[in-house]
C-alpha positions in Angstrom: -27.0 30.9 55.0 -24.9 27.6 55.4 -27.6 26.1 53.4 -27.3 28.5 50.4 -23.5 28.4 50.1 -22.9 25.0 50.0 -25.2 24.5 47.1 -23.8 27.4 45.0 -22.1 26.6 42.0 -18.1 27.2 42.0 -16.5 29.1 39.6 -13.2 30.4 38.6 -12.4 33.9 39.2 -11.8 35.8 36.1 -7.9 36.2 37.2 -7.6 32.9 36.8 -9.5 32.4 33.6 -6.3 32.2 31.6 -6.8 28.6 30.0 -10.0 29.9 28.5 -10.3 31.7 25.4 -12.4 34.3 24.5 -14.7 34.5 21.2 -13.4 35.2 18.2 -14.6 36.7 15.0 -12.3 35.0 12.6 -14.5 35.8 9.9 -13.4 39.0 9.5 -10.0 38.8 6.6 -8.9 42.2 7.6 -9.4 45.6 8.4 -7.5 48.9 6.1 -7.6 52.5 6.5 -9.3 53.8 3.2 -8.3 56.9 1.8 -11.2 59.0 -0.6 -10.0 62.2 -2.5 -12.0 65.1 -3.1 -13.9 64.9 -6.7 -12.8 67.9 -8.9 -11.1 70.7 -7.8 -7.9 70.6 -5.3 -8.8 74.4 -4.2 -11.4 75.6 -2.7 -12.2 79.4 -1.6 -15.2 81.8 0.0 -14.3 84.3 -2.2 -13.5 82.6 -5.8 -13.4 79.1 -7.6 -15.1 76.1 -6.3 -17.0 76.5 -2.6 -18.6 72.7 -2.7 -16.4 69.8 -2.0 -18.0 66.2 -2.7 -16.5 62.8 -2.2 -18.0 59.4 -3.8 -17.5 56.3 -1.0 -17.7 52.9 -2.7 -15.9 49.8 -2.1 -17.6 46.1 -3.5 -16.5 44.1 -0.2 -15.6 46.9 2.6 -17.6 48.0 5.4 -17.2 50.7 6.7 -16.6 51.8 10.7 -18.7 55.2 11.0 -17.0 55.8 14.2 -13.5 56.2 11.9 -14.7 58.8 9.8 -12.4 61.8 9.0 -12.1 64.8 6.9 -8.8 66.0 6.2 -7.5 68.9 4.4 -4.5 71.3 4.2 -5.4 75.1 5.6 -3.1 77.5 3.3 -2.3 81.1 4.1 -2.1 82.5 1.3 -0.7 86.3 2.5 2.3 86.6 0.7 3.3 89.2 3.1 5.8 87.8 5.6 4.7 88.9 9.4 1.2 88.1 8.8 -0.3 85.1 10.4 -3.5 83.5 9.5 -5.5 82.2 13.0 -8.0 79.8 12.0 -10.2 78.7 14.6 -12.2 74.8 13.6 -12.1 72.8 10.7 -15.4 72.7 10.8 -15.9 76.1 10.9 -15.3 77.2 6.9 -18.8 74.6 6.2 -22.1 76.4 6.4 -23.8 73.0 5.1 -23.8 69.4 4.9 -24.8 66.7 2.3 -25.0 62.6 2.6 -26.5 61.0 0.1 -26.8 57.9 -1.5 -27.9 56.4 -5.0 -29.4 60.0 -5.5 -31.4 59.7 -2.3 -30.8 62.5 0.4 -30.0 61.0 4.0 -28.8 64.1 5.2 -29.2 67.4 4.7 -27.9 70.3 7.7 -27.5 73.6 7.1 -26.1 75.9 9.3 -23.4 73.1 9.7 -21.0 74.8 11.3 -23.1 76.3 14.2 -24.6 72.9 15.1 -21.4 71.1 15.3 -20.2 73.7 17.6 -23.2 73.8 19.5 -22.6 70.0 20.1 -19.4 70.1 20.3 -19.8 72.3 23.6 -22.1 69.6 24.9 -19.7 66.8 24.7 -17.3 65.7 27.6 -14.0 67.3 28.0 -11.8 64.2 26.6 -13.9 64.4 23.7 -13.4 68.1 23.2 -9.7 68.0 24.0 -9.1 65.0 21.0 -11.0 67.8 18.6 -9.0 70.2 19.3 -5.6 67.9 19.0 -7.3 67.1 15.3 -8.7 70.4 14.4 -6.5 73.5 15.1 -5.4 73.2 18.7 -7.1 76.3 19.8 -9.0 77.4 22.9 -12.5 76.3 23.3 -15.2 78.6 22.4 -16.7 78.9 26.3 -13.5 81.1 27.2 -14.0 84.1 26.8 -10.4 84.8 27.5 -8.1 83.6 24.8 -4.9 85.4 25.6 -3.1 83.2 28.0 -3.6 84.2 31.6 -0.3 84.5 32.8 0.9 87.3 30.5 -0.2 90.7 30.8 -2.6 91.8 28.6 -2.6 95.0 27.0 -2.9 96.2 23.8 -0.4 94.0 22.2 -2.6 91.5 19.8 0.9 89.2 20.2 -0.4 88.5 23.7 -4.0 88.7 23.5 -3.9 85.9 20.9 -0.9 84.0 22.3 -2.5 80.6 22.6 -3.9 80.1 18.7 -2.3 78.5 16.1 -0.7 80.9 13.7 -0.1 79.4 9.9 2.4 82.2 8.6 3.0 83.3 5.4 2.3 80.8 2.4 3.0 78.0 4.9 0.1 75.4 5.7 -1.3 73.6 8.7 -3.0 69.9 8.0 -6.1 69.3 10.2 -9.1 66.9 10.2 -12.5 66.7 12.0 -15.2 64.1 11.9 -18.6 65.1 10.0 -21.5 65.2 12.6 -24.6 64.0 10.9 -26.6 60.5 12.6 -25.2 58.4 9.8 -21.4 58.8 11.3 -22.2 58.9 14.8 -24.4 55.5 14.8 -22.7 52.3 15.4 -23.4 49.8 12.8 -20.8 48.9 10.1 -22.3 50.3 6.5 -21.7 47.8 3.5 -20.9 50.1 0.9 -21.4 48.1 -2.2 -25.1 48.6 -1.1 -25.1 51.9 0.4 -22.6 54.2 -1.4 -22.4 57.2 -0.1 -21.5 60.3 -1.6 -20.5 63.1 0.6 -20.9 67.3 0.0 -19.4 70.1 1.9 -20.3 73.6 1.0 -17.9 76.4 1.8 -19.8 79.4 3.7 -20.0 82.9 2.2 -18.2 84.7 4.3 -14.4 84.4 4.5 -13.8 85.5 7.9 -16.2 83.2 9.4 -13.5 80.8 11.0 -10.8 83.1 11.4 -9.4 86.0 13.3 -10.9 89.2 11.9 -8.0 91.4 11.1 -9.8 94.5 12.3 -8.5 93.6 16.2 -4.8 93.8 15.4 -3.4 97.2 15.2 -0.4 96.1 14.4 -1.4 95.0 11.0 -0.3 91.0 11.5 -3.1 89.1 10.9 -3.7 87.6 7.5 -7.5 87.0 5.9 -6.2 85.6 2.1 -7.0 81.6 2.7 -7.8 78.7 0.8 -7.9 75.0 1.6 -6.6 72.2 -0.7 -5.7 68.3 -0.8 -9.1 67.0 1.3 -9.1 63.7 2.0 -12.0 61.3 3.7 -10.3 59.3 5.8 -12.2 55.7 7.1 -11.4 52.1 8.6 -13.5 49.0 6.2 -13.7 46.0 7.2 -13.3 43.1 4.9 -15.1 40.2 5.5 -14.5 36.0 4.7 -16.3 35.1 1.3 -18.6 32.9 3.0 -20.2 35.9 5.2 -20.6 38.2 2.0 -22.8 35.6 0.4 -24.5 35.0 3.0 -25.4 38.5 3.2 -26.2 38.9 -0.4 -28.1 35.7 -0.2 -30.4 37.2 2.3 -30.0 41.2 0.5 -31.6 39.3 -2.6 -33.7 37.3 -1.0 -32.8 33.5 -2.3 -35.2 31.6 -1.0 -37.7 34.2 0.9 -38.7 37.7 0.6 -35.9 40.1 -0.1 -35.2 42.0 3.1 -34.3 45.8 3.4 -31.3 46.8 4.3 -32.2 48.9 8.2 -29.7 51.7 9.4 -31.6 53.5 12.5 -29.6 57.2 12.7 -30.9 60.1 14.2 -31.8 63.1 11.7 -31.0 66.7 12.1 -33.3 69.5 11.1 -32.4 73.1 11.5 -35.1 76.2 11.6 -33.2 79.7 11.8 -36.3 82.3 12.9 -36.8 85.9 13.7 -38.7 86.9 16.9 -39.8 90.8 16.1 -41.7 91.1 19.2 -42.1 90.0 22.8 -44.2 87.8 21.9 -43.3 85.5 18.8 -44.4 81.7 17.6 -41.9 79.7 15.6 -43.3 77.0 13.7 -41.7 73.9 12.4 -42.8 71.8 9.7 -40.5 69.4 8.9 -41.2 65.3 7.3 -39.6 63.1 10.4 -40.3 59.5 12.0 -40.4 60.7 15.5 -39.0 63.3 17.5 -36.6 63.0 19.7 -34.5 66.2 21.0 -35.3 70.1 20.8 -32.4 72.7 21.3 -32.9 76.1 21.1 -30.2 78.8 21.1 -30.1 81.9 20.0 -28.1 84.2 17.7 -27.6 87.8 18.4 -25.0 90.7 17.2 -22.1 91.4 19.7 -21.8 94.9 21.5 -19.5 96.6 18.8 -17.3 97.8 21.5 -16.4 94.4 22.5 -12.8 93.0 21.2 -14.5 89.6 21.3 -16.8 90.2 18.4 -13.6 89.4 16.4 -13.5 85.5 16.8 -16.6 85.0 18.0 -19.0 84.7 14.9 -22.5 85.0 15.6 -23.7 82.4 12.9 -21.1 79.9 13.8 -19.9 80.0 17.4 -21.6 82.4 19.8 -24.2 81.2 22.1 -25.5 82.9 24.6 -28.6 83.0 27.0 -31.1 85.7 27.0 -30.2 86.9 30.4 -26.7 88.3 29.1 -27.8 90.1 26.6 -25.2 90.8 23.6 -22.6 91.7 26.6 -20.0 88.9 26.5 -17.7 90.4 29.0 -19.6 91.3 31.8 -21.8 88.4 31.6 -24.4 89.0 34.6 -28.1 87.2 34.7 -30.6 89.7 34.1 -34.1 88.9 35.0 -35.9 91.8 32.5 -33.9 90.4 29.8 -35.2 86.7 30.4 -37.6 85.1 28.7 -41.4 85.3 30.5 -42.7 81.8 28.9 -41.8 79.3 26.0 -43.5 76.3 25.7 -43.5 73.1 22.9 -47.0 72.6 20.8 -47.0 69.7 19.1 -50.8 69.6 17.4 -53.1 70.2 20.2 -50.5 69.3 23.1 -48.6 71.2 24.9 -45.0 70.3 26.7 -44.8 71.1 29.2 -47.6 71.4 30.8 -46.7 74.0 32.4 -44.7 76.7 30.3 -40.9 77.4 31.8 -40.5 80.6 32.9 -37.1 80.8 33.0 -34.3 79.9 31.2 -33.0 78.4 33.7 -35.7 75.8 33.9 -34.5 74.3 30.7 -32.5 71.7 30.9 
């Protein structure tokens, strides 16, 4: 043991490391936070006018920081009666589908937008969810069930049962933003954009009261359902680079002096199948053009008990999820083992994965 310490190497302790200085990147001039207006219309409405909003991303020397990415815009009630408040629940929310392209090429392509990014959205960590909700609307999550505030008593008053969501009142506006969830945003590498503009399009869903609080619940006739959004903005951070570094790059993009290389951008890809199962016993196939597989998640979408007050923010195509256990009873919530699914199982050509089929929901995991 002697032996071994007395021919280690000393070193100073990183407390005392203050004489040494760290690397730098001083090739990098400076970094800006871009703002991109929408292309077109300044309205946008489920019911009338324009539905798809599109933004064109370009810049000849910024790069841009996916991780900064932001869509703002203003949500307007547009109610012109005084004492009724519009209750919005996500930005997200009012997008049924989601478009990235670039130099006519299609990188991504999600429908059923809003449902997937608030199936993921319940999958992140709490911090996460809590700096959504701080950018979206500041309302309750969607897992509880409860969104009257615990500590008053709840009756039939709809003032108290929907205490805790933000109310936009009459021809007033609230300003919110959320960050688009396809791969090409949530991967990590800087995109140059004078080689990979991107152009991006969000289509408005169908149905108006998709991401807001049915009127139907309040009795007291207080809730607004006359919307419309306006001013969106796509908000990002670009780097800007030393001269030097951008012909380097272009050197090696045009390939001076060997074979031009391609520029790589590894992102994950989502697909989205919406099926019908008819019977107890039902196969969904998916045939879809991919490079390799990667994840699987399966939820399911079914219509609320009609006698539940819940059915009027929670949307079946957007933010209900629910196991097969429940049933289509969201308040008394109990597992059910003749509601539960017997067998389900992955084929993939010949194979199957598992192995062994689960036989319960609550194998899958």
């Amino acid at each position: 043991m002697e032996l071994a310490v007395s021919q280690a190497e000393d070193q100073f302790l990183e407390e005392l490391k203050l004489h040494v200085s760290k690397p730098t990147a001083s090739y990098v001039n400076s970094q800006r936070n871009v703002t991109y207006n929408a292309i077109g219309s300044n309205i946008y409405s489920s019911v009338s006018g324009a539905r798809i909003v599109k933004f064109m991303i370009s810049d000849s020397r910024g790069w841009m920081d996916p991780d900064s990415v932001r869509v703002m815009f203003d949500i307007v009630n547009t109610d012109s009666t005084e004492t009724k408040t519009l209750k919005p629940l996500k930005p997200y929310g009012f997008f049924s589908r989601l478009r990235i392209l670039s130099r006519g090429q299609i990188l991504h392509d999600i429908s059923e937008y809003n449902r997937i990014h608030a199936m993921f959205s319940l999958l992140q960590t709490k911090n996460k969810a809590e700096i959504e909700d701080i950018e979206g609307c500041l309302n309750p999550m969607f897992n509880i069930l409860t969104p009257y505030d615990p500590k008053e008593v709840v009756g039939t008053d709809p003032n108290l049962w929907f205490k805790p969501y933000t109310k936009i009142q009459a021809n007033e506006r609230l300003s919110v933003m959320f960050k688009p969830f396809c791969g090409l945003f949530t991967q990590s590498q800087f995109l140059p954009l004078k080689y990979l503009p991107i152009e991006v399009e969000l289509e408005l869903s169908s149905d108006p009261l998709i991401n807001i609080v049915d009127p139907a619940v309040d009795t007291s006739n207080k809730t607004s359902s006359s919307w419309q959004l306006e001013n969106f903005k796509f908000i990002c951070n670009q780097n800007y680079f030393s001269q030097p570094v951008e012909n380097n790059f272009e050197k090696i993009m045009l390939g001076e002096n060997e074979k031009a290389k391609v520029l790589q951008i590894h992102c994950d890809n989502l697909i989205s199948n919406v099926s019908t199962i008819l019977s107890l016993i039902s196969e969904i196939n998916i045939t879809k053009t991919a490079h390799s597989m990667k994840k699987i998640y399966v939820n399911f979408i079914e219509t609320i008990n009609t006698s539940d007050n819940l059915r009027f923010w929670k949307k079946p195509y957007f933010n209900l999820f629910f196991g097969c256990p429940s049933g289509n009873d969201l308040v008394n919530v109990n597992y059910r083992k003749t509601l539960d699914f017997k067998k389900i199982w992955l084929t993939i050509g010949s194979q199957k994965y598992p192995d062994l089929p689960y036989t319960s929901s609550n194998m899958a995991y």
